[in-house]
C-alpha positions as CSV (number, residue, x, y, z in Angstrom):
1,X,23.7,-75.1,-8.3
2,X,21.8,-72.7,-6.3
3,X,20.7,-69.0,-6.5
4,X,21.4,-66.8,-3.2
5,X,20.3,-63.4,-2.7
6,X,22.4,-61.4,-1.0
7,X,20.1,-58.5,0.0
8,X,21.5,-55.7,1.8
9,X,20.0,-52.8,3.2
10,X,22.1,-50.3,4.3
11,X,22.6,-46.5,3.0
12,X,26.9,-46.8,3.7
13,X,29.6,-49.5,2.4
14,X,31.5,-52.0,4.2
15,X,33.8,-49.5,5.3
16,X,31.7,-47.6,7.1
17,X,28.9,-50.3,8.6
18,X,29.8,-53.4,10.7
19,X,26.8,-55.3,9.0
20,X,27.6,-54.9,5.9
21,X,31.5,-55.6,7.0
22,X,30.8,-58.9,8.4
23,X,28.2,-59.4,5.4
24,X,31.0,-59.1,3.1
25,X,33.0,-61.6,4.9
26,X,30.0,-63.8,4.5
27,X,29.7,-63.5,1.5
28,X,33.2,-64.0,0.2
29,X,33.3,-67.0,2.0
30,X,30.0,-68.6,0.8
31,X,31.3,-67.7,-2.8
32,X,34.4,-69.8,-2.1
33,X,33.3,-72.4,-0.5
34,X,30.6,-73.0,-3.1
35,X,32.0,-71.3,-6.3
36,X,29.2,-73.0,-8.6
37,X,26.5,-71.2,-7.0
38,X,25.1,-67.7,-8.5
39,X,25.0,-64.7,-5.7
40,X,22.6,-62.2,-6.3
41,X,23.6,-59.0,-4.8
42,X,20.7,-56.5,-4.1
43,X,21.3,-53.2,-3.1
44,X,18.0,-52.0,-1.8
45,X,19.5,-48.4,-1.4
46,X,19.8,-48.8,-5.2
47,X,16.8,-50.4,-6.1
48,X,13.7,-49.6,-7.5
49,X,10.9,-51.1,-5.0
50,X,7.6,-49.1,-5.7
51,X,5.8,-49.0,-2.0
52,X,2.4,-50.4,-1.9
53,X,0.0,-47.0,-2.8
54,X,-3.1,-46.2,-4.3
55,X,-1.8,-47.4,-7.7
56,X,-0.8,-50.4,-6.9
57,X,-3.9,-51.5,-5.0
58,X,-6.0,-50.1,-8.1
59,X,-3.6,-52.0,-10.7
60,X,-4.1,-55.5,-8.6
61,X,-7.5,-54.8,-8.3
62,X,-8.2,-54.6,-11.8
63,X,-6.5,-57.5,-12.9
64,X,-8.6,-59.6,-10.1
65,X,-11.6,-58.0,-11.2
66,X,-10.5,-59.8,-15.2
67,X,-9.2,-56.0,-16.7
68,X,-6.2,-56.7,-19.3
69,X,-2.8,-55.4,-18.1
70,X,-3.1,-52.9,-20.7
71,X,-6.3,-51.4,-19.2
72,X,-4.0,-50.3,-16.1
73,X,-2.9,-46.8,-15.9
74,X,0.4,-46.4,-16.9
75,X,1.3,-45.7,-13.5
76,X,-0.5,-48.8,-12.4
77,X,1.0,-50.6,-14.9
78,X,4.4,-49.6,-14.0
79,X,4.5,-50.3,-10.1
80,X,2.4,-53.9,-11.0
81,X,5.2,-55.2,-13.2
82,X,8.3,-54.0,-11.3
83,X,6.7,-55.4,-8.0
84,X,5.7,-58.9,-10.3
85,X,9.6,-58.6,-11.4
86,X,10.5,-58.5,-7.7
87,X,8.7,-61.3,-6.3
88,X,9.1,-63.5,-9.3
89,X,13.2,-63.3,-8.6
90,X,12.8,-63.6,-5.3
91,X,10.5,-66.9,-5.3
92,X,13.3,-68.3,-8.0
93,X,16.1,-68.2,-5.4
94,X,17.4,-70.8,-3.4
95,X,19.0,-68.9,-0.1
96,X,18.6,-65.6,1.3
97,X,21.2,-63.5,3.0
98,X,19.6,-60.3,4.5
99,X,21.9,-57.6,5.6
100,X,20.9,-54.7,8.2
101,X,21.6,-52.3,10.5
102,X,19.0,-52.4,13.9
103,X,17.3,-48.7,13.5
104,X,14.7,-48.2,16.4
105,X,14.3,-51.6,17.5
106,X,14.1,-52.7,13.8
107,X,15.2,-52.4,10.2
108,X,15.5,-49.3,7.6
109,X,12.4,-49.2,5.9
110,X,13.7,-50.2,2.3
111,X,13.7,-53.6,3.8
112,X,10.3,-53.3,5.2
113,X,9.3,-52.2,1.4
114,X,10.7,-55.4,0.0
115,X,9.0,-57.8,2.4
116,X,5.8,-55.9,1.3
117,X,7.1,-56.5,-2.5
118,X,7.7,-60.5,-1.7
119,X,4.7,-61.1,0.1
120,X,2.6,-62.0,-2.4
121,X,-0.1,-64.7,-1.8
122,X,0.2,-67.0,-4.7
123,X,3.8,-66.7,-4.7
124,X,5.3,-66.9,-1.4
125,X,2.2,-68.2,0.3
126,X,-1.4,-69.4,-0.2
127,X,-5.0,-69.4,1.7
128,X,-6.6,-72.9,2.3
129,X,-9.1,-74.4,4.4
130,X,-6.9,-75.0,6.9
131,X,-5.4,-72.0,6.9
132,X,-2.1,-70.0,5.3
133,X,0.6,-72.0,3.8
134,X,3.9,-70.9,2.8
135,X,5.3,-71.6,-0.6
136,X,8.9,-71.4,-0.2
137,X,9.4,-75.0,1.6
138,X,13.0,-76.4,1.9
139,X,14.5,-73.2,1.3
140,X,16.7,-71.2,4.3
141,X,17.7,-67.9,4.8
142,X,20.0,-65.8,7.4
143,X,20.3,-62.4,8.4
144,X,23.6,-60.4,10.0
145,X,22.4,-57.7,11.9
146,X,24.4,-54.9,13.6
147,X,23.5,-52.5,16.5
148,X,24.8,-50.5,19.2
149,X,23.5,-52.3,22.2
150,X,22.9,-56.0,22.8
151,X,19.3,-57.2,22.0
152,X,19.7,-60.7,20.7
153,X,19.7,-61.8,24.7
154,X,19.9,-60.0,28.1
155,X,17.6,-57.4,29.7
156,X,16.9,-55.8,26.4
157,X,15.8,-58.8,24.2
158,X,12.3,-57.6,24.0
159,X,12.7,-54.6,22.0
160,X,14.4,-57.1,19.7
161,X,12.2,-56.8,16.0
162,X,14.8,-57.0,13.3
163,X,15.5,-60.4,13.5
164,X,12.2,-61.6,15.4
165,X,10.7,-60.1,12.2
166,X,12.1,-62.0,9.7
167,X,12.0,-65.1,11.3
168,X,8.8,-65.0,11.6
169,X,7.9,-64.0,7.5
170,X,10.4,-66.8,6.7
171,X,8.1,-69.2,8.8
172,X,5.0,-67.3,7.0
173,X,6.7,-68.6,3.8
174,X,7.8,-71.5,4.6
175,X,11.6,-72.0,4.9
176,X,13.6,-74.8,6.4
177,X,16.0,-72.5,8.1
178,X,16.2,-69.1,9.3
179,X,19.3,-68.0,11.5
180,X,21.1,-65.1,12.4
181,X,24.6,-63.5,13.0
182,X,24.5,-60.5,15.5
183,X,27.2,-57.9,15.6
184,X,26.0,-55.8,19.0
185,X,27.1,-53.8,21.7
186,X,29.7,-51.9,19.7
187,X,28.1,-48.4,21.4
188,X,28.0,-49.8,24.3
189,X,31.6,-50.6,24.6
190,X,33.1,-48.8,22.2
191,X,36.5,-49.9,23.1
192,X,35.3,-53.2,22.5
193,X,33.8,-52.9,18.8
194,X,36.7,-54.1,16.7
195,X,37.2,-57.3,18.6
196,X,33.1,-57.6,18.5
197,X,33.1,-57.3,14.7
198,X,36.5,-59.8,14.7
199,X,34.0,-62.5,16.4
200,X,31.2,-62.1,14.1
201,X,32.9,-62.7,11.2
202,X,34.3,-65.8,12.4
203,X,31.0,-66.9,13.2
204,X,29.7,-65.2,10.0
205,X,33.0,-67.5,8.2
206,X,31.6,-70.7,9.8
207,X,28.0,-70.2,8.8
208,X,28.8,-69.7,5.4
209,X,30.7,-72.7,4.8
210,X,27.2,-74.4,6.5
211,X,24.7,-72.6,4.7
């Protein structure tokens, strides 16, 4: 059996967004096709993910330094746990499934504030002699991404750092995989957005019955 997150990050439902539309597709089909397996859904809107202040940096710092946990402040103590709580579930999992809309090139910044969280070195990856080493070896992860315009090839492929982005942190860990599903060009063509989302959730369908 394994443990998939299913990490979305997105302030609107299925109804609403075509990531989290195909997402759900995904998702239901992954679930089916391996109904033994334990899916994780986090809600990053909904989540508490402390960002990495002046507390935290402090808290971490002390404990380095040999300081008890209790020692910590009791807002240092509260941001230091609920990050350790973060990246101790997310080393545990098997697969990850990110979910996102494309905002300015990128991603909403609640998923820029859980990559912070995860990347941890220790726990997702390590120093050495010869350099950084990722912890998370054999594992894979995918993410479906919506936006207006086309970016995953074509003219505009540069501005591309959603995707690009998390491909490259899942290398820094050190997953098997990394793929992605793009849902793009729906503002472009507007006319052409429900048949656009109709082809990514086939392909989003096929991948899960892969992944």
């Amino acid at each position: 059996m394994s443990t998939v997150l299913y990490i979305t990050a997105h302030p609107n439902d299925h109804h609403t967004s075509y990531s989290l539309a195909v997402g759900k597709e995904f998702i239901d089909a992954y679930r089916t096709a391996n109904p033994d397996d334990e899916v994780v859904h986090l809600d990053l809107y909904k989540l508490d993910i402390p960002v990495l202040d002046a507390d935290v940096f402090s808290g971490w710092g002390k404990l380095q330094s040999g300081s008890g946990f209790e020692e910590l402040s009791a807002a240092e103590q509260a941001k230091v746990a609920r990050l350790g709580e973060i990246v101790d579930q997310f080393v545990a999992a098997d697969k990850y499934v990110f979910v996102s809309p494309m905002w300015n090139f990128s991603f909403p910044p609640v998923l820029k504030a859980y990559i912070d969280a995860v990347s941890v070195a220790g726990k997702t990856f390590q120093y050495t002699a010869d350099g950084i080493v990722g912890l998370l070896t054999g594992k894979k992860g995918l993410h479906i991404q919506a936006s207006g315009g086309v970016y995953s090839e074509g003219p505009s492929a540069g501005f591309e750092s959603g995707f690009s982005y998390l491909k490259k942190i899942s290398q820094f860990y050190g997953f098997a995989s990394f793929e992605g599903i793009f849902v793009e060009g729906m503002a472009a063509a507007p006319d052409q957005a429900q048949t656009i989302k109709e082809k990514a959730i086939v392909k989003a369908k096929e991948a899960a019955a892969k992944f």
